[in-house]
N, C-alpha and C positions, 0 to 999 in steps of 0.2 A: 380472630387474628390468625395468620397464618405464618409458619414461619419459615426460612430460607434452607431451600435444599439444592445439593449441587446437582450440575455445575450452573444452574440458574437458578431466578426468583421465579416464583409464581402469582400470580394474582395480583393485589394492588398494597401489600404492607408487609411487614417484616416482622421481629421482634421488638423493635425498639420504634416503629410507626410507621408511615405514609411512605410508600415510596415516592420518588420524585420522577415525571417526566422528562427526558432530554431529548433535545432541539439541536439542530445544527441552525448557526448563526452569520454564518463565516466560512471563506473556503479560500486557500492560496496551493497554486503549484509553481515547479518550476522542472519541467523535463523535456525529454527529448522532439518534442512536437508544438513545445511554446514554455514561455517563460512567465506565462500567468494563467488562471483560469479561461479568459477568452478566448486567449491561443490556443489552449488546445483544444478548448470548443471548437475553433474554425477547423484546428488540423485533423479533429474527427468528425468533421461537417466532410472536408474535404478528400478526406482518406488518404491524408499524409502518411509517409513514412519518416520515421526520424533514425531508423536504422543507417548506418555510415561504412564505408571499411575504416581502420584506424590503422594508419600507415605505420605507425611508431611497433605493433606488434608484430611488423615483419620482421624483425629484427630479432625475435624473441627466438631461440632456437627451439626447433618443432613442434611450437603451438601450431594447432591447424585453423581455429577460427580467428577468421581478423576482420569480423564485422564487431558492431556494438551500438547501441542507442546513446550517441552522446547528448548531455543538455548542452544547451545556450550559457553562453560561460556569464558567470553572476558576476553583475557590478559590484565589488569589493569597496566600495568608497563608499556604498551606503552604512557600510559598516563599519565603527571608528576601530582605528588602527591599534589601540590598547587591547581591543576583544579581539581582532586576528591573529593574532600572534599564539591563541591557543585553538585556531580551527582549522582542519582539514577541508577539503570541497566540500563531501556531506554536513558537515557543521554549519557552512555558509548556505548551502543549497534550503538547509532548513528554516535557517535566518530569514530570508528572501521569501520563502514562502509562507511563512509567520508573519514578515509583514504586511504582504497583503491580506492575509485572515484577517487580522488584528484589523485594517483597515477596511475591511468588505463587512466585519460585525461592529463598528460603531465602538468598538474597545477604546477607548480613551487614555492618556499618559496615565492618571492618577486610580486607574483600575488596576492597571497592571501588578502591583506589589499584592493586590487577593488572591488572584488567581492561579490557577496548577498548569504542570505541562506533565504529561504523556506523549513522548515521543521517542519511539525505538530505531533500530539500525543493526543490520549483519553483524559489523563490529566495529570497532572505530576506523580512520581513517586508513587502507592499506595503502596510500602515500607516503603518509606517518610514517607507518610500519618499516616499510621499504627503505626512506630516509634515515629511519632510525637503529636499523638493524645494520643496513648497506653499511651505515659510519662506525657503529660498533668494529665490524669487522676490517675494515678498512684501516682502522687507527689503532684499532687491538684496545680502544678503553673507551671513556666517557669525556675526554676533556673539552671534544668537539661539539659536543651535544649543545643545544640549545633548551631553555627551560619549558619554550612551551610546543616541546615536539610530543611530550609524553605526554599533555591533555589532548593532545588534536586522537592519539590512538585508545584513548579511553573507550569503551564500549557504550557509556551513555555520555560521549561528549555532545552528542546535538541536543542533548536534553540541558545538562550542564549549560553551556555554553549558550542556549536560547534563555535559560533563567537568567545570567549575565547581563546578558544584553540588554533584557527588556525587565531588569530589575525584580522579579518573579518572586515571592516570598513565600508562596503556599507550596503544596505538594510537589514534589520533582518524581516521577519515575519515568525507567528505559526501558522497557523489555527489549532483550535481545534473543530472536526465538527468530533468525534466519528469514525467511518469504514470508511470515507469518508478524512481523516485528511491528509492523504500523497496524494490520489489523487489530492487533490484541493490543496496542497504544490506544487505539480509538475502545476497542470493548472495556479496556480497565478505566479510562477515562470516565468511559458514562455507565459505568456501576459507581464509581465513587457518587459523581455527581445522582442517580438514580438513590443511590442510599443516605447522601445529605452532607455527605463528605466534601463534598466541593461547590460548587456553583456555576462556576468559569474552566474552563480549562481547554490548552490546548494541547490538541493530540495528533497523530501521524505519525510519518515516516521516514526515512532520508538513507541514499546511500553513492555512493562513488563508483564512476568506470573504473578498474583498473585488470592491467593483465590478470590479475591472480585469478580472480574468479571465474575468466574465459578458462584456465588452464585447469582449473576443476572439474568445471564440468567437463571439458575436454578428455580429462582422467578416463571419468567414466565412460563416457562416449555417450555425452546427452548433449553436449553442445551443434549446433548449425556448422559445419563446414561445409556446406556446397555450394553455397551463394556467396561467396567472396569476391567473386565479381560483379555478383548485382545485389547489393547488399538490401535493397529497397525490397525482396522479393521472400524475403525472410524477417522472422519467424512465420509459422507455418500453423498453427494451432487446428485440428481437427479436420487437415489436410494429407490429403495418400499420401503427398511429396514433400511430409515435416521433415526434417531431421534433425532437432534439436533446438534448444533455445538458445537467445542469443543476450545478453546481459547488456544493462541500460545502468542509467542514474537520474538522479531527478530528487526531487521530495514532493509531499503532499502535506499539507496541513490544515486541520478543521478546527472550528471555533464550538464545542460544544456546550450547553448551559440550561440549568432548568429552565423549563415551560417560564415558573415564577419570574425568573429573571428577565427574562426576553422580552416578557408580556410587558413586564414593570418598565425597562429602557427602552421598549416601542419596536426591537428589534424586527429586521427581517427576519422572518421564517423560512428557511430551503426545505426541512425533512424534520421528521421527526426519526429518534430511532429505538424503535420499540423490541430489538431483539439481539441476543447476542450468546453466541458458548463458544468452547475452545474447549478441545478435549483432546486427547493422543493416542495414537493405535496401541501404543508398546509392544511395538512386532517387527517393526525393521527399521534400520534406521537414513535407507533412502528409497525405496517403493514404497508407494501409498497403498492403504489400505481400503477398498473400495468399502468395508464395513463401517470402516471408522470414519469415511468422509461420509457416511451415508445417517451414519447418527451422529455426527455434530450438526448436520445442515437439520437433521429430524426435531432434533432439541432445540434448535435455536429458531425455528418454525412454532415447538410447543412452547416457549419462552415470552416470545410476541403475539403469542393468541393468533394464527394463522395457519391456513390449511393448503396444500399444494395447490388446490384452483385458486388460491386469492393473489400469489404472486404474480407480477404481471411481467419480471424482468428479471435475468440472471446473470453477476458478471461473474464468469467461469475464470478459475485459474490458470488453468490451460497453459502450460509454456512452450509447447512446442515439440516436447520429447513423446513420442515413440509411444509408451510404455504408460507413463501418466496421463496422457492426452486421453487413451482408451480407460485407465481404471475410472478416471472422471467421467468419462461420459455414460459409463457404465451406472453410474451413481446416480447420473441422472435422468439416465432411462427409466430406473427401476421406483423412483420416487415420482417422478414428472412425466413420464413417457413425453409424450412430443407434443404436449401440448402448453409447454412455457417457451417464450423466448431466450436462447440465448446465445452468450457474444463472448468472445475472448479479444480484452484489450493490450494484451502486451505484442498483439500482431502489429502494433503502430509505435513500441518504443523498445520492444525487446523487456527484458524482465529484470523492472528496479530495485529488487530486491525489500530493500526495510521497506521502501516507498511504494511498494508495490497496491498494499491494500489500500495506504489509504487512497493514493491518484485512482484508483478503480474503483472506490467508496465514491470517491467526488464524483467520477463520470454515473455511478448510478446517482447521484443527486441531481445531476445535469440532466438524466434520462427522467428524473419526475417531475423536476422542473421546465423543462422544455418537451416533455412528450415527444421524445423522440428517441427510437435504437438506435445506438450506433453500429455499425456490423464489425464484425469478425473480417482483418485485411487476409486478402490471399485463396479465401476458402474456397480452391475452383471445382474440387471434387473430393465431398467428404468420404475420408478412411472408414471403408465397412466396418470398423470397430468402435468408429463414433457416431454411430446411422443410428435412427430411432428418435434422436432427440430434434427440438426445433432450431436448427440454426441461424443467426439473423447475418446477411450475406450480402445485404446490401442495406442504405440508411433509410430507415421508413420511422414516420408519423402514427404517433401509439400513446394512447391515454397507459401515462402508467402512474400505479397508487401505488405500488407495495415493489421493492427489488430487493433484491439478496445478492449481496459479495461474499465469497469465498474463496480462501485463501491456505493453503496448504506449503510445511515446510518437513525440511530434512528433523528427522528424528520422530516424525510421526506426529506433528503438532499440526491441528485443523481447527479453523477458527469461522466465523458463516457468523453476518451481521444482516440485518433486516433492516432495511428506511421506507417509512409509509410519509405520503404527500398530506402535509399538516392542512388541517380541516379546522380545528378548534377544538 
C-alpha cells in the first residue's frame, strides 16, 4: 500500500484504499465565441473572434483599454425568478452552462440532490459590487439596499447559487484563487471523487466583464490598448506585436464522475483525467515564476504516469502580456523543446478569468475528441522570446491521446491538469 504524498497521489491506493478513476461525462459553456459547446467548436473551427470595443467604457475617465470578450447575453427566463434575485451575470452565466452539462451527461432530476459542485470565480459579482457600494455612498446608509445584492457579491456565489437551483445536497466548494479558480475547481473536484469522496460532481468556472478588471490590469500596464479600433486583432499571445491581454467572461462547466459510475449509467465517455497539481512560487505576487510553472507542469506529468513525448497537445496560458507570454514559453522550451504542440485560446475571447481553465480544459477535450488543434489567433510572427517551442498557427488534423491545460494566476498560484482519450 502506498500512501498520499503532496502535492499528489501516487500509484493506484492510498491509506484508506483504491483510488478511484475520473471521467469527464459532460461539458457546457457559455462565452464570448458561443453560447454552448458547439458554438464554440464552430467559432474555433472557424477562427472567430469574440473580442468587441465596449462603448460604455468610454466614458470611464482615462482607462485606456476599451476592448473586451463579451458573451452572448444568457436567457434569464430559464431560470426561475425566486433564484435571480440573488445572481449576478457570472452566477447565471454558470447556471446556463450547468445546464447544459447536466444535459450532455444524462444527469437526471432525481440525481441531482447526490451530487457536489466545484465551481470557483475571481470574486463575486463586481456589478454587485458596484451596485452595492455606488448606493452605500449615495444614500450614506443601507435603507436602499436590496436583500439579494449581497449573495450576488459573495465570492462562492456561482457555487451557492448553482446548488440552489439544481437542488444540490452534497459537497459545495469555491476556490477563489484568480485565473486559476475553474482549474483548481476541476482538480479538487476530481481528487475528491479520485479518493471516494464524491461520485458526481460539477466543476468549473464563471466570471463577469466588467470595467474594474480592464482598469487593473491597465494599472499595471498589461492590458491591450492598441487595438481599440480593431478589437477583433487582439489579444496577441506569443506575438512581437502583443501588448497585453484583454479580459472576457463566459463559464465553463464539466460533468465529472467515477469510471464506476459512468460505466454503470452507460454514460458517454469524453476524457479521462488522470493528472492534476497546483503548487505556488511564493516569490512574487504578480510575475510568474518560470521555476514554479515548470514543476507544477513536472509534477502533474509524474502525477498521471506520463512523460514529455507522450503529450500530444498543450493549452498554454498565454494572455497576452509581454512579460508572462516569455516566462511561459520559457517553461516550455526547457521541458518540451519543440517538439509538443501548442496553442493559446484566450487569442479568441480574451481572458475569462475564473472560467478561464475550465473553457480551455473543455477545448482540450474537444482536441481529443475530435483530433483536431485548434491554433493560436493572430500568431503572424513569433516574439524571439517565445521561438523554440512548437506553435499551432493554423487548425490542423492530429490524433491526440494525452493534453495538458495550464493555468497560472496572481500570487504565484500554478495549476497543470492532464486528459488522456479513454480507451477502457
Amino acid at each position: 500500500m502506498t500512501s498520499n504524498t503532496a502535492p499528489g497521489f501516487s500509484n493506484n491506493t492510498t491509506m484508506t484504499g483504491t483510488l478511484h478513476r475520473v471521467v469527464v461525462t459532460g461539458m457546457g459553456v457559455t462565452c464570448p465565441i458561443g453560447k454552448s459547446v458547439a458554438e464554440m467548436n464552430a467559432g474555433l473551427t472557424e477562427g472567430k473572434s469574440g473580442v468587441v470595443r465596449i462603448p460604455e467604457w468610454e466614458l470611464i475617465k482615462e482607462l485606456r483599454p476599451l476592448v473586451g470578450g463579451r458573451a452572448a447575453p444568457v436567457n434569464e427566463k430559464i431560470i426561475p425568478r425566486k433564484n435571480r434575485r440573488t445572481m449576478g451575470p457570472e452566477a447565471m452565466f454558470a447556471i446556463i452552462a450547468a445546464e447544459e452539462a447536466i444535459l450532455d451527461a444524462g444527469i437526471t432530476k432525481e440525481m441531482l440532490p447526490d451530487i457536489g459542485i466545484s465551481v470557483g470565480s475571481t470574486l463575486g459579482s463586481p456589478t454587485a459590487y458596484q451596485e452595492f457600494f455606488f448606493l452605500l455612498k449615495d444614500v450614506g446608509g443601507f435603507s436602499q439596499h436590496k436583500s439579494g445584492t449581497f449573495p450576488k457579491t459573495m465570492s462562492h456565489t456561482c457555487a451557492a447559487n448553482m446548488a440552489i437551483h439544481f437542488g444540490v445536497k452534497g459537497r459545495v466548494q469555491a476556490p477563489c484563487s484568480a485565473c486559476t479558480s475553474g482549474s483548481q475547481s476541476i482538480g479538487l473536484a476530481y481528487e475528491a471523487i479520485r479518493l471516494g469522496s464524491a461520485e458526481i460532481m460539477l466543476s468549473g468556472g464563471a466570471d463577469e466583464l466588467h470595467a474594474t478588471a480592464a482598469g487593473v490590469f491597465d494599472i499595471i500596464a498589461s492590458a491591450s490598448v492598441k487595438y481599440n479600433r480593431t478589437p477583433s486583432e487582439t489579444p496577441r499571445p506569443f506575438d512581437q506585436d502583443r501588448d497585453g491581454m484583454v479580459v472576457g467572461e463566459g463559464s465553463g462547466i464539466l460533468v465529472l464522475e467515477s469510471l464506476q459510475s459512468a460505466l454503470r449509467r452507460g454514460a458517454r465517455i469524453y476524457a479521462e483525467i488522470t493528472g492534476y497539481t497546483s503548487t505556488c512560487d511564493g516569490d512574487h505576487m504578480t510575475t510568474p515564476s518560470i521555476d514554479g510553472i515548470k514543476s507544477c507542469i513536472s509534477l502533474s506529468m509524474k502525477n498521471s504516469n506520463t512523460t514529455p513525448g507522450q503529450i500530444d497537445f498543450i493549452s498554454a496560458h498565454a494572455t497576452g502580456t509581454v512579460l508572462g507570454d516569455s516566462i511561459e514559453a520559457g517553461a516550455y522550451r526547457d521541458i518540451f523543446g519543440n517538439k509538443v504542440p501548442i496553442a493559446a485560446h484566450k487569442s479568441y475571447m480574451g481572458h475569462t478569468f475564473g472560467a478561464s481553465g475550465a473553457i480551455e480544459s473543455i477545448i482540450c477535450i474537444l482536441s481529443i475528441n475530435n483530433n483536431v488543434l485548434y491554433p493560436t489567433l493572430h500568431l503572424k510572427k513569433t516574439d524571439e522570446t517565445c521561438t523554440g517551442i512548437q506553435h499551432v498557427t493554423h487548425i490542423q488534423n492530429k490524433e491526440v491521446n494525452i493534453a495538458m491545460n495550464n493555468n497560472f494566476a496572481f500570487g504565484g498560484i500554478n495549476t497543470s491538469l492532464v486528459f488522456k482519450k479513454y480507451t477502457g
